[in-house]
C-alpha positions as CSV (number, residue, x, y, z in Angstrom):
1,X,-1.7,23.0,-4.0
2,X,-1.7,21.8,-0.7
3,X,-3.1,18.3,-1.7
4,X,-0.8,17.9,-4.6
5,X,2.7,18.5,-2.5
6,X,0.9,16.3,0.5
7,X,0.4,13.5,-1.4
8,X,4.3,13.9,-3.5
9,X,5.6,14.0,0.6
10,X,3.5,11.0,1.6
11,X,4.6,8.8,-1.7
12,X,7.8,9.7,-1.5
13,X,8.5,10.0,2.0
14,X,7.3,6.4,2.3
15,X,9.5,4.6,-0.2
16,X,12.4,5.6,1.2
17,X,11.8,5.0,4.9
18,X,13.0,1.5,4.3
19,X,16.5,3.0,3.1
20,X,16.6,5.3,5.7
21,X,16.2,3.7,8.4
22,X,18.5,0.8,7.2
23,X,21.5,3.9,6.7
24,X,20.3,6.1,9.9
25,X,21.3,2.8,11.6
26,X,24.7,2.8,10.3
27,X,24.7,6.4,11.6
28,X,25.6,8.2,8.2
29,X,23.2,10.8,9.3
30,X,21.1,12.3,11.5
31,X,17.2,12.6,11.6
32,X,17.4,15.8,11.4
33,X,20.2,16.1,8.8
34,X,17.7,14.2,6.4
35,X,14.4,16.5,6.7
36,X,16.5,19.6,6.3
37,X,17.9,18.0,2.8
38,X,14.2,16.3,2.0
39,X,13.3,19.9,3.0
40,X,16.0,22.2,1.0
41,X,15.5,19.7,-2.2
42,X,11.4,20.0,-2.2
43,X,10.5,23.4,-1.2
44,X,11.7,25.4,-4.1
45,X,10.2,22.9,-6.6
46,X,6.9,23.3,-4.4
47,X,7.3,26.9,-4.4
48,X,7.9,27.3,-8.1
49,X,4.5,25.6,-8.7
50,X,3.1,28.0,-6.3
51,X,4.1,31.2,-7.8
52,X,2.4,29.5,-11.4
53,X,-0.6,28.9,-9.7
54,X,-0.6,32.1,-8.6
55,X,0.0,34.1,-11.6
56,X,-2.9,32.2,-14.1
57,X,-5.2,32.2,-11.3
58,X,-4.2,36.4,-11.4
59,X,-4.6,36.0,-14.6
60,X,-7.6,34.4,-15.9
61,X,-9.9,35.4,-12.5
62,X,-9.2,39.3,-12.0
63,X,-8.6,38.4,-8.5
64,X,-7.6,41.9,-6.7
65,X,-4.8,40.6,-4.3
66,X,-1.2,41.7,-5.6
67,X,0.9,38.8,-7.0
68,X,3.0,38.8,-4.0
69,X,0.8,38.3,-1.5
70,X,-0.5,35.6,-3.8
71,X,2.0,34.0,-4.5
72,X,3.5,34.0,-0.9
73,X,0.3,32.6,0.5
74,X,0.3,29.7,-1.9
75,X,4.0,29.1,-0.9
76,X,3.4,28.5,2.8
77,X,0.6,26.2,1.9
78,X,2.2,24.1,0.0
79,X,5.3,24.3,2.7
80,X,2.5,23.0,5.3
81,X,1.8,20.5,3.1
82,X,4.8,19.3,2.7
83,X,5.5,19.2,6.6
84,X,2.4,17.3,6.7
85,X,3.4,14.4,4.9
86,X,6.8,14.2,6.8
87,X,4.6,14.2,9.8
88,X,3.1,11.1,8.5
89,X,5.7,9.7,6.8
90,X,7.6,9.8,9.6
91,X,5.4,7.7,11.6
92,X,4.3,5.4,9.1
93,X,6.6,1.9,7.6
94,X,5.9,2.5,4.1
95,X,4.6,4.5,1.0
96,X,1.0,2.8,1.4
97,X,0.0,3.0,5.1
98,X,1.6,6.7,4.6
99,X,-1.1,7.3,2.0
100,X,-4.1,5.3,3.8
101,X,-3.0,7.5,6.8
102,X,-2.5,10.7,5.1
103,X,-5.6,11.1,2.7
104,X,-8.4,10.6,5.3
105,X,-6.7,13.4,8.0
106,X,-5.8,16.3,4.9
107,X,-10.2,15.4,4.0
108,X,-11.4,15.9,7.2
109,X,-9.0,19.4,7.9
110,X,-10.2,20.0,4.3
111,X,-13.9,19.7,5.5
112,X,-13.2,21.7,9.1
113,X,-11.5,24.6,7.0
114,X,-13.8,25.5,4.8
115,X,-16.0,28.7,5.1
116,X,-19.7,29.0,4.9
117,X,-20.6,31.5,2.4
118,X,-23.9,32.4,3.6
119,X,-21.8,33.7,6.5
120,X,-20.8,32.8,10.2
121,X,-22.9,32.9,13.3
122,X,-20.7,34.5,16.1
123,X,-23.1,33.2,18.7
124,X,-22.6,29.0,17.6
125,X,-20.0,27.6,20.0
126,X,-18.0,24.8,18.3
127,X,-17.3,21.8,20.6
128,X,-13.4,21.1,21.8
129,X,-12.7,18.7,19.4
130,X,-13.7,20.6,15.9
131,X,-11.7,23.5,17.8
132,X,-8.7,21.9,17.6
133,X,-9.3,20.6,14.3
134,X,-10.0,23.6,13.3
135,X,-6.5,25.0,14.7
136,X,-4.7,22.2,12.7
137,X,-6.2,23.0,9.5
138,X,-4.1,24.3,6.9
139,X,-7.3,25.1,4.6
140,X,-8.5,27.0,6.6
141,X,-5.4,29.7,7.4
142,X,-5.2,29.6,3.7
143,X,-8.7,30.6,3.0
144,X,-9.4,33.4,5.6
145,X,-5.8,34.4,4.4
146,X,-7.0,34.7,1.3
147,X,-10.2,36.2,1.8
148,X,-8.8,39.4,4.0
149,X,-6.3,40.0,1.5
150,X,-9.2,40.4,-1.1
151,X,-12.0,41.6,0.7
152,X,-10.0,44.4,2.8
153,X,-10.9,48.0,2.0
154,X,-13.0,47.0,-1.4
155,X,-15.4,48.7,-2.5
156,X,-17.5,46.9,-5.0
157,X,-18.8,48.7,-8.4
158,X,-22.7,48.7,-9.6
159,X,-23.1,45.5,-11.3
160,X,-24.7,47.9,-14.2
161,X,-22.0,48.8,-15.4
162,X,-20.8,47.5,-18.2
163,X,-17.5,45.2,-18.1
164,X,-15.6,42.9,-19.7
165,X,-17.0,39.0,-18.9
166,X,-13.4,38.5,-16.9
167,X,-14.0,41.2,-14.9
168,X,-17.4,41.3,-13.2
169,X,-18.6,44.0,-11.2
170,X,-20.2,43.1,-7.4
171,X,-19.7,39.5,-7.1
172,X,-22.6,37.1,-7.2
173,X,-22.2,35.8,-3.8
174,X,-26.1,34.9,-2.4
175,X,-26.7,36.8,0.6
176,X,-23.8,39.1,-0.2
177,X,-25.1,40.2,-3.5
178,X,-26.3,43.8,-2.0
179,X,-23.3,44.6,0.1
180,X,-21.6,47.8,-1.0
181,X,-17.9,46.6,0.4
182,X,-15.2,43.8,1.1
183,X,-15.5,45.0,4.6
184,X,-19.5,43.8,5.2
185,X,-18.6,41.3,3.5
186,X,-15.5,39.8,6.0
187,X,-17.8,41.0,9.0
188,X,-20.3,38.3,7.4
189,X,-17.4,35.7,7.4
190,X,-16.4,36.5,11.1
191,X,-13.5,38.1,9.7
192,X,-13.8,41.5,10.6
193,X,-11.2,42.5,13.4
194,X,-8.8,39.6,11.9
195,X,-5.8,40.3,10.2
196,X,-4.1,38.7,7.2
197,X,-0.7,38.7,9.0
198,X,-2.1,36.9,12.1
199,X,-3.3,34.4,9.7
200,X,-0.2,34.2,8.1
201,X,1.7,33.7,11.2
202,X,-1.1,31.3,12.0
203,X,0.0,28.9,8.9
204,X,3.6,29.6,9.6
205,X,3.4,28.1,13.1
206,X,1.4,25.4,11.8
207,X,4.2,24.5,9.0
208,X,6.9,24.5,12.0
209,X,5.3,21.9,14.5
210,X,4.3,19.5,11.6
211,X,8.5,19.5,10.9
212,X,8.9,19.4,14.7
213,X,6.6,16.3,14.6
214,X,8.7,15.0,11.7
215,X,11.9,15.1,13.9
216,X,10.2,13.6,16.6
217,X,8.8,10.7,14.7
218,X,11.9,10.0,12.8
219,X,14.3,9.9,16.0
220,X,11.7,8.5,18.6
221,X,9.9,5.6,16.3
222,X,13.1,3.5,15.7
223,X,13.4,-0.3,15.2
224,X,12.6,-2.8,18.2
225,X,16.3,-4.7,18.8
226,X,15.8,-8.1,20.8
227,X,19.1,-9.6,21.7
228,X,19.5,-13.5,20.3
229,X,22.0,-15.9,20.5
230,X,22.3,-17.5,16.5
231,X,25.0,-20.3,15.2
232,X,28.3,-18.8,14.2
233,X,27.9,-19.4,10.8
234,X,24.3,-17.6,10.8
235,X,25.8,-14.7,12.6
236,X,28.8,-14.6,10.2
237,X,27.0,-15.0,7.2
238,X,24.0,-12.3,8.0
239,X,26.7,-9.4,9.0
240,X,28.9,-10.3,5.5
241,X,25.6,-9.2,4.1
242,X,25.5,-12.5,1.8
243,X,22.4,-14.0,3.6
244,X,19.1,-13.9,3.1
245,X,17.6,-15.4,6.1
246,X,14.9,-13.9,8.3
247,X,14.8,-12.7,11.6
248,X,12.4,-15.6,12.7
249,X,15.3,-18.1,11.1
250,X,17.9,-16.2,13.2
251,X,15.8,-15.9,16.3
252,X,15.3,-20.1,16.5
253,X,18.1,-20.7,16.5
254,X,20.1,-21.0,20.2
255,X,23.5,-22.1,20.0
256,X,26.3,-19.9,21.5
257,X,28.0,-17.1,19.6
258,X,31.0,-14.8,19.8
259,X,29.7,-12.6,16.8
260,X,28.0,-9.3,17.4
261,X,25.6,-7.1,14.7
262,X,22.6,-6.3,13.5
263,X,20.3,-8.4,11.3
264,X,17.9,-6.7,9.2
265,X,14.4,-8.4,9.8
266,X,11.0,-7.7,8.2
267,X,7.8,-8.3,9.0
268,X,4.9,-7.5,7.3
269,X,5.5,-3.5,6.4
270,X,7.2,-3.0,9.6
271,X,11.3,-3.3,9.4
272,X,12.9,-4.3,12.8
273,X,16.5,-5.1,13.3
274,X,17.9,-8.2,15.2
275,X,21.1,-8.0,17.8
276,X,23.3,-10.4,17.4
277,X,25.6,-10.4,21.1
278,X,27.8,-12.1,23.0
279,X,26.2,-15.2,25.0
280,X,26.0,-14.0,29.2
């Protein structure tokens, strides 16, 4: 869930940053004016999806944690991934660096978040670095999440019983095949004094400083200006919006000017603006 509303932020985010930043400049809105409306229109979709997830995997798997709890869990992890690809987006010139950028980071938080199922050795020390990765990892609030809302206060049926094929008895799990409870079994994972609403919180905080880094990439990375001095006619032309010149055109050429604007200039992926001013 998290992958699929990532990668919806990243493509979309990145095709309109072009139109964006050409109508941010004309100062019809604010930075943070547009995430709250990216935000308001996406969230509910995102969340939508969640709650369907949810409910087949309830479905299908037996899983013991209430639809809720479920459903709300999925919901802030798709939230984070949206934040995540504003994040990026915000940051990035275009749909494809967005995506280049993007898919590498959510593998290797993917890869840090994860939990060994043979169980956790308390005494390993992790080094700074895979700490904070670790800490940035939405994967991994979602699975220990997850796994204390399952595994708290369950006590696991003998597997001789007979059951329906849907609904096994004491879950095949390795090491964890003769454990009597969900409780040995989150003292395995390191997850015994942890809470599911710390974790929670955890994913919530996350969520927020991924928007906050949104904000800050949209109103902090802005388009260089460099001030020229263009012919009148170049200047008059490119602010009437009928030319189709380019900023290196504009910036060759050094005859005074009484005009003053903006002239929209791209290079490569990366969209600048020119200032057309008055000569000193």
């Amino acid at each position: 869930m998290s992958m699929m509303s990532l990668l919806k932020s990243l493509d979309l985010f990145g095709r309109e940053k072009s139109v964006v930043t050409r109508e941010r400049m004309r100062h019809q809105y604010s930075s943070i004016e547009y995430l709250l409306s990216k935000a308001i229109a996406e969230l509910p979709l995102n969340a939508l999806f969640s709650g369907i997830f949810a409910g087949a995997l309830k479905r299908f798997t037996g899983i013991h944690t209430n639809f809720i709890t479920l459903w709300g869990t999925f919901a802030l992890m798709t939230a984070q991934g949206t934040a995540m690809g504003f994040a990026v987006g915000s940051v990035t010139s275009d749909a494809d660096s967005a995506l280049m950028l993007g898919m590498p980071i959510m593998i290797i938080l993917m890869c840090v978040g994860v939990i060994n199922p043979s169980g956790v050795d308390k005494l390993e020390v992790d080094s700074p670095i895979l700490n904070v990765l670790k800490l940035s990892s939405p994967v991994r609030w979602t699975i220990e999440s997850l796994c204390l809302s399952e595994f708290r206060g369950m006590e696991f049926v003998s597997s001789c019983k007979k059951r329906a094929w849907w609904r096994p008895g004491v879950p095949r799990m390795g090491a964890f095949a003769l454990v009597r409870n969900g409780d040995q079994v989150l003292d395995a994972l390191g997850l015994g004094d942890a809470l599911y609403s710390e974790k929670m919180k955890s994913l919530g905080l996350l969520t927020a400083a991924n928007f906050l880094f949104s904000w800050f990439g949209l109103s902090f990375c802005k388009p260089a200006f460099v001030e020229v001095v263009g012919d009148n006619d170049i200047a008059t032309t490119a602010l009437s919006g009928k030319s189709s010149l380019s900023g290196e055109d504009c910036a060759n050429s050094v005859v005074s000017s009484h005009s003053v604007g903006k002239i929209p200039v791209v290079k490569g992926s990366a969209i600048g603006y020119i200032k057309i001013g008055k000569p000193t």
